[in-house]
N, C-alpha and C positions, 0 to 999 in steps of 0.2 A: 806404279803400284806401291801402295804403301804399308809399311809394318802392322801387320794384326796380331792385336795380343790376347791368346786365349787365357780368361781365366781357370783355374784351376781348383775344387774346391778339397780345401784340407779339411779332415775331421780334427773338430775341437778338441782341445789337450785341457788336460785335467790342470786346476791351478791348487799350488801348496802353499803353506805358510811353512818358513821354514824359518828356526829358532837354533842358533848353536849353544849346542851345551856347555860350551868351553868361554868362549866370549858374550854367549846372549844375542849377541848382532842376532835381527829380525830381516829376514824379505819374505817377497811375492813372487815366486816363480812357478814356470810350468816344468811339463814334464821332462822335457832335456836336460833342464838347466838341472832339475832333480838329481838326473843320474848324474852331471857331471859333477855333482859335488859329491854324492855318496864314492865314487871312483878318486875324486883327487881332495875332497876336504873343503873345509870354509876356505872360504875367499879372502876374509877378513882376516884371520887367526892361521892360516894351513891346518889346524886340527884335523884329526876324522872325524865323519859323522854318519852314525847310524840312519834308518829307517822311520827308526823313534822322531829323529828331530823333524818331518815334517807332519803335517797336520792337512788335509785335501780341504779346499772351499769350495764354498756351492755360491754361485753366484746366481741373483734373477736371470730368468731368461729375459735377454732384450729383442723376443720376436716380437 
């Protein structure tokens, strides 16, 4: 008998642009990645960063 793998389907996460105000460094990230910087700071710089620094994109739908 062999391994079956069920898929699972995740609901889409929102994508940001996010801009530090301290260094400027630019990404693309989704919603985790969000909080985990609002909680621990740019990746780049350590700074804090507010709510402000990201921006939400809308992407086509590729159905």
């Amino acid at each position: 008998m062999g391994n079956t793998c069920v898929a699972t389907h995740m609901p889409p996460t929102q994508t940001h642009s996010f801009a530090c105000p301290h260094c400027r460094r630019t990404i693309e990230l989704d919603d985790a990645m969000k909080a985990t910087l609002v909680q621990t700071g740019c990746v780049v710089c350590g700074c804090p960063v507010t709510e402000a620094a990201f921006t939400p994109l809308t992407h086509p739908n590729t159905n």
